[in-house]
N, C-alpha and C positions, 0 to 999 in steps of 0.2 A: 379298645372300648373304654377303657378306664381315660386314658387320654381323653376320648371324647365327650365323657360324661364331665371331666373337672373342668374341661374349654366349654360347658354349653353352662352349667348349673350356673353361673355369677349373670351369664345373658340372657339367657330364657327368664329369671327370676325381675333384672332390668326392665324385660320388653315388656312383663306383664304390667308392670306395677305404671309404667310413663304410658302406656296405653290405658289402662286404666284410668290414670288421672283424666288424658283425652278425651278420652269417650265419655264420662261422666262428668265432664268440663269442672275439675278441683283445682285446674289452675288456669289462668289467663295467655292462651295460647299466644295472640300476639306481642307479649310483655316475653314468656317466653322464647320466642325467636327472636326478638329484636335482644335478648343476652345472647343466648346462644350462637349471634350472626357477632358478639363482640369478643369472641375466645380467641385471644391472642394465640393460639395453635404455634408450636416448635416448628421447625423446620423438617424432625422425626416424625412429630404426628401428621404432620403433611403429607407426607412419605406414604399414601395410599384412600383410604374413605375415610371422611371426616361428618358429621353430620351440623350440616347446616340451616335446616327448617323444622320442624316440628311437623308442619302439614304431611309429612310423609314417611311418618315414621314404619309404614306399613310394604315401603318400599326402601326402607333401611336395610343397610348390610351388618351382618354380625361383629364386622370390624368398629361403624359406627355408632351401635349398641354400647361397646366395649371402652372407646373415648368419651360417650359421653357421658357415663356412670362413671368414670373415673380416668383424668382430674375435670372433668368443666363440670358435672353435678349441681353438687354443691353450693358453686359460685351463682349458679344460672337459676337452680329450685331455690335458694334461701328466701324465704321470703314470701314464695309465691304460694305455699302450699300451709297446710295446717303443720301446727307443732309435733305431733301423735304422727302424722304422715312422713315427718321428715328425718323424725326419731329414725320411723322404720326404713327409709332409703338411705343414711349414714350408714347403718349396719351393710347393705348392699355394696355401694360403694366402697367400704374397708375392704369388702370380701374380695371386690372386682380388683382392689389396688393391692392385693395381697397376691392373688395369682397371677395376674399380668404385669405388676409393674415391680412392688417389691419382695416377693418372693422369687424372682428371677436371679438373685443372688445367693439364692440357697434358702433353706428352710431352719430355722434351729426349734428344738422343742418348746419352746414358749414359745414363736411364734405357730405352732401347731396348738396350744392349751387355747392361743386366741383367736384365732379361727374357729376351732372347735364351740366356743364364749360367743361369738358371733353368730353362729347360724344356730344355735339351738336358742338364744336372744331371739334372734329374727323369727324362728317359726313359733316361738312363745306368744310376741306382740303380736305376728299377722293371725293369729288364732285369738287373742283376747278383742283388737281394736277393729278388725276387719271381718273378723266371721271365718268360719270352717271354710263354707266355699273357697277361698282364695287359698286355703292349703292345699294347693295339688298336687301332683308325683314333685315336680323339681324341689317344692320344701322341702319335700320328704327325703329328696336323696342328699341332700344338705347335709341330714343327719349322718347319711356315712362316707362326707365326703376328705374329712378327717382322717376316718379309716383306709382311707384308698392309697392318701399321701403317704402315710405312714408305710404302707403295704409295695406301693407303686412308685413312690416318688412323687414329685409335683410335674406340672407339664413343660417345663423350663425351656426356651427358643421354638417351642413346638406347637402353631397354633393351627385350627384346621379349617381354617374359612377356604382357605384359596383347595382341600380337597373335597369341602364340603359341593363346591362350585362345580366341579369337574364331574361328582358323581351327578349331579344336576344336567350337563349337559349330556353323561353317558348315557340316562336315561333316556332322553329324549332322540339321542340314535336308535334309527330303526334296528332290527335285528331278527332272528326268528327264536329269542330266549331260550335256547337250547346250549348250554355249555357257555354260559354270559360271561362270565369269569375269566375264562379264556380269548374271548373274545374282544374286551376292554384292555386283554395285558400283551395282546397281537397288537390294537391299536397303538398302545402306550409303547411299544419298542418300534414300530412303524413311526410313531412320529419323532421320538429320539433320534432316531438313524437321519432322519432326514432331515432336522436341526440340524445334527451334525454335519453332515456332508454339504448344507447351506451354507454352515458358518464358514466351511475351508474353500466353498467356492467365493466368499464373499471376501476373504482376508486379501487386503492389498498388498501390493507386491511393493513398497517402498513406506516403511512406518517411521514417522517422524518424532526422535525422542525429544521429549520437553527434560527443560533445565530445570537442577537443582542447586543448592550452595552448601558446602556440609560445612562451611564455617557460621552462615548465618542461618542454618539450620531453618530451610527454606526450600521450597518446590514450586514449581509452576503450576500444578494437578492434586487431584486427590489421588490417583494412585504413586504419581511419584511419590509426596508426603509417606503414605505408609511403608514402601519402600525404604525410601531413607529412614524413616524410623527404624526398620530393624534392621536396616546394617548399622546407624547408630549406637544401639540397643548396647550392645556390647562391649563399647567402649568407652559413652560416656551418657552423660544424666539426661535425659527427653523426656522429662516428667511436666517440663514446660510446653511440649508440644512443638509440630510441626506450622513454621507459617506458610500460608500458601497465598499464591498471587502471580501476578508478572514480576519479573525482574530485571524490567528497567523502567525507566522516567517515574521513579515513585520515590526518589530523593528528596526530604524538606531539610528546612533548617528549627531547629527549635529554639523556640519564643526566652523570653526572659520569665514569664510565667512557668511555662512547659519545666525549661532547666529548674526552676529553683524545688519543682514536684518528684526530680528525679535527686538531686541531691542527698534527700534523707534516706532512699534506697542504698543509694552507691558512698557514704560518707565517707573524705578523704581520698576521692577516688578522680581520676581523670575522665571527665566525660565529655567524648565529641559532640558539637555543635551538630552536627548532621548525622540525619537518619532513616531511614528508610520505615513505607508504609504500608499495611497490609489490610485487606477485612475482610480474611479469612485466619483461621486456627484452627489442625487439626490436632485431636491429642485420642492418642489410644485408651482402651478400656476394656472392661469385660465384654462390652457385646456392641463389637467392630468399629471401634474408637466413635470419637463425637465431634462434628463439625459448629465452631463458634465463628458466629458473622456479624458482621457490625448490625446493630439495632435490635440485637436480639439481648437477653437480659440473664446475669446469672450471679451466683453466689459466690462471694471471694470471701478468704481469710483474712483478719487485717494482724497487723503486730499483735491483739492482745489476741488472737486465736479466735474472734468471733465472727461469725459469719453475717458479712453487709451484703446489702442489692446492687449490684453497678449497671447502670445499661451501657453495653459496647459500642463505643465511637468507632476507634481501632484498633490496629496494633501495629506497634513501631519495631523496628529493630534499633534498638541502640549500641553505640561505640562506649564500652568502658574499657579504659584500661589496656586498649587493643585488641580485646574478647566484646564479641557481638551477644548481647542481651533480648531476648525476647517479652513483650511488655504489654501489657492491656490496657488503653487509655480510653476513661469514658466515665459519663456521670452519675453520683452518687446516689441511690435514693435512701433516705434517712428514714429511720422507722419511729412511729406517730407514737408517746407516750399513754401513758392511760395517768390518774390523779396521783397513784401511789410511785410512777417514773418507772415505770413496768414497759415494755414493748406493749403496744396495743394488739389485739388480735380478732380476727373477723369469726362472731361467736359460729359462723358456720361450718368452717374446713378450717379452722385452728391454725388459717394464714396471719401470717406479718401482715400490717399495714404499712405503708410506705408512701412517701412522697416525695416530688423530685424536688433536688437540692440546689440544681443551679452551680453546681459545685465538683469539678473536673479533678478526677481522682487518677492515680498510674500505680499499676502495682504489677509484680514479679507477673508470667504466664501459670508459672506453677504455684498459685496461689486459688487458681480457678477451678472451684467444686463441680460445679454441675450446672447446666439449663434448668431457666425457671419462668415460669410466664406469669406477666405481669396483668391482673383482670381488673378494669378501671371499676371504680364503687357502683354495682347497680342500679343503686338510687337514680344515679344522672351518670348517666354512660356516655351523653356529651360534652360535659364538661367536668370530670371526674375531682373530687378535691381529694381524694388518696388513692391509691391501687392497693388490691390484695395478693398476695404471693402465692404461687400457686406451685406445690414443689412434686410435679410428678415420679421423678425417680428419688424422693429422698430416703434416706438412711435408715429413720427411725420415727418409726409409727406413733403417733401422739400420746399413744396410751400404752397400757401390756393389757397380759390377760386378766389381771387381778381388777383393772379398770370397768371393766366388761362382766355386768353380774345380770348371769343368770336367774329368769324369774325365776324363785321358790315360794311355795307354796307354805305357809306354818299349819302347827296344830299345834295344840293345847301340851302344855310340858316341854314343849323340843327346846334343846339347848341351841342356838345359833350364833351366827357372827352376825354383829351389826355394822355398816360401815355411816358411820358421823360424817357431823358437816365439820369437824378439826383435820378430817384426810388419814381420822385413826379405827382402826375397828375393836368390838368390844364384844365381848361374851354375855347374851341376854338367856333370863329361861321364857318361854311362851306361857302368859295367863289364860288371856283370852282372842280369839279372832274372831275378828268383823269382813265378813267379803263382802259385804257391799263397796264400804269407802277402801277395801283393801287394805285395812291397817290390824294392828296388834297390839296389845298391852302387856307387858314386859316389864318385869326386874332385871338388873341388868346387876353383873358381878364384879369383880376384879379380887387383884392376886391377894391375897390370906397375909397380911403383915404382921402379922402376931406369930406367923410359923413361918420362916426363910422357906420351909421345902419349896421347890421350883416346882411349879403346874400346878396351886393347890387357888381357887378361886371362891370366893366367899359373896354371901349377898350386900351389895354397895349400901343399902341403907332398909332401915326399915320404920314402919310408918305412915302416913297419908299420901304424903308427897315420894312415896319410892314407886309409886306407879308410871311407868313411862307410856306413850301413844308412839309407836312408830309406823311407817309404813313399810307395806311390802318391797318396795324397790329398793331399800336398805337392807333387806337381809342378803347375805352371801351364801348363806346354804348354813349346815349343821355344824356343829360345834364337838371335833374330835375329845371324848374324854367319858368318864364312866362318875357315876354317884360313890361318895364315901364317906353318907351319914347324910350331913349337910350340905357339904364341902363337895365341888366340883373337881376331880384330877383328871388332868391332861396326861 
């Protein structure tokens, strides 16, 4: 049950709010689908329901709910919807990319403080900018959906569309609802048995093994690949992954360009002229390795440890040295400055901007982080002048929990934390509040320099000019620490 509830709360909360927008037409349906029909999809997310139109959201699967809240969101509402709307569907979208995408690595306590920051965020805004009504039960179990993790775990590989389906069609088997239960787990071992017994009447009597190379660390199959991967495993490095392909007539020779790209890899080193070509690579992982194919697009480490866009042409096996090398050859895409020489970034999903380089890059296989999809600029999706990065399984979430502030409410006297536009927080006391414009007037403190003791906070100035106007979305909550005299101690 708990499983069920933390697989439904991120989609039910999704379905409301894009139908919403729909039915009250807040955004422009067919601007809409013509992004949504441009989501460069993995080859993972292919891997089953993808949502392709907007007109039919109503015959969506929970799988497509699920991809398009998080990663194509984002990319596809920027823009379309109001600022205050879209506030409130980033918070969604974090929640959705926290339980299906990167929470699937494990959970640590901060990332539980920011989940937590998120959905009480979330039911705060859809209660002030949208009205009571849209608070329904799923806001509300938001609230302890925290609690659940904590208590239960997260729902890690375990998602329940494909049981959701099943009890759908049990239903709709006739029966005479007497003893149902039993009745649905007759069927479910009646059709076991006879998969079974299908599959061994169906196995051929002569199976033909496909070729490997354990020197060029190389398969014809994906099941060979992982295969040799763990007879590998044991004896030497496969962190560069398995290639997979045919293994014959894919001999070239390489260019006078090509060699001089591989030189600063192999420096001092003998590298043969010829090499063989692949556009496939698989490489293991936490959840059932990952297939990389030419024209798909990902993130590699360079020399200085930072992470560029390449998109994959192919992959070669090279001769150095008499030891065969496995290699990613394919083109760079360079990321777009801002005034200050900063990475540019797409104020909407905190992606890279990127453009292609024209410029044919080769680097190690075990240099290769992960798959990324590359979403051509909205604006002009036919002739795109940057692409935005779109990093579904990545690492590390844009922000922590301390990024993520919780509305508070003030009153008169409270001591709070403020957090500034310097990225520093400060200790304010409460004058007076205004709820209309949502703001406050405030003195604000800092540390006691006439007296070293540590925690002793004094008023910053006093005067005409010591009155501050802050707004409520600056305050972080209350300010640990007790009165002593004048003097604030932490």
């Amino acid at each position: 049950m708990v499983f069920d509830m933390m697989h439904n709360i991120p989609l039910n909360v999704v379905s409301k709010h894009l139908n919403r927008y729909l039915r009250e037409e807040l955004v422009d349906n067919s601007a809409l689908t013509k992004r949504l029909q441009s989501v460069p999809w993995t080859s993972e997310l292919k891997d089953g329901w993808i949502p392709k139109s907007v007109s039919k959201t109503g015959h969506w699967k929970a799988e497509e709910y699920r991809k398009f809240s998080f990663p194509a969101s984002e990319c596809v509402l920027g823009g379309l919807i109001e600022d205050k709307e879209f506030e409130i569907w980033c918070l969604v979208a974090r929640m959705t990319e926290m339980v299906y995408y990167y929470g699937r690595a494990s959970w640590e306590e901060d990332d539980l403080l920011l989940f937590n920051n998120l959905s009480k965020r979330y039911m705060i805004l859809v209660e002030e900018e949208l009205g009571l009504d849209q608070c329904v039960v799923t806001s509300h179990n938001l609230e302890h959906a925290t609690e659940d993790i904590v208590r239960f775990s997260s729902p890690d590989n375990y998602w329940c569309e494909v049981y959701e389906r099943a009890v759908s069609h049990y239903i709709a088997t006739s029966s005479n609802k007497k003893n149902i239960e039993l009745t649905f787990a007759k069927a479910e071992a009646r059709r076991e048995l006879l998969n079974s017994l299908k599959s061994k009447v169906n196995i051929p009597m002569q199976t033909r093994s496909g070729r490997s190379d354990r020197a060029k660390v190389c398969a014809s199959s994906l099941a060979e690949a992982k295969e040799l991967s763990s007879e590998l495993s044991a004896s030497q490095d496969v962190s560069g992954g398995i290639l997979v392909g045919k293994q014959q007539n894919n001999q070239f020779r390489l260019s006078v360009n090509e060699m001089s790209l591989l030189i600063p890899l192999f420096p001092r080193a003998k590298i043969e002229n010829e090499y063989f070509a692949y556009s496939r690579l698989w490489k293991s992982s936490d959840f059932n390795g990952t297939m990389f194919k030419t024209g798909e697009s990902v993130l590699v480490t360079d020399d200085s440890d930072h992470e560029i866009v390449v998109n994959i042409g192919d992959f070669i096996c090279a001769t150095v040295d008499d030891i065969f090398y496995s290699l990613l050859r394919g083109e760079l895409y360079s990321a777009t400055e801002n005034d200050e020489g900063k990475p540019e970034i797409y104020c909407y999903n905190a992606g890279m901007l990127v453009v292609p380089s024209n410029r044919q890059v080769v680097f190690r296989t075990d240099r290769i982080l992960r798959k990324i999809m590359l979403y051509p600029d909205p604006e002009n999706l036919e002739s795109p002048g940057h692409f935005i990065t779109i990093d579904p399984m990545r690492k590390k979430l844009p922000f922590s929990y301390a990024d993520v502030i919780v509305p508070f409410y003030p009153q008169c006297d409270d001591m709070i934390i403020v957090s500034c536009e310097d990225d520093n927080d400060y200790i304010a006391k409460v004058v007076s509040v205004q709820e209309g414009p949502k703001t406050a007037k405030v003195f604000f403190y800092v540390h006691d320099h006439q007296n070293p003791v540590a925690g002793r906070y004094v008023r910053e100035s006093y005067g005409h000019g010591s009155l501050h106007l802050i707004q409520w979305n600056c305050i972080k909550g209350l300010a640990d620490g007790q009165w002593e005299g004048n003097v604030w101690k932490q």
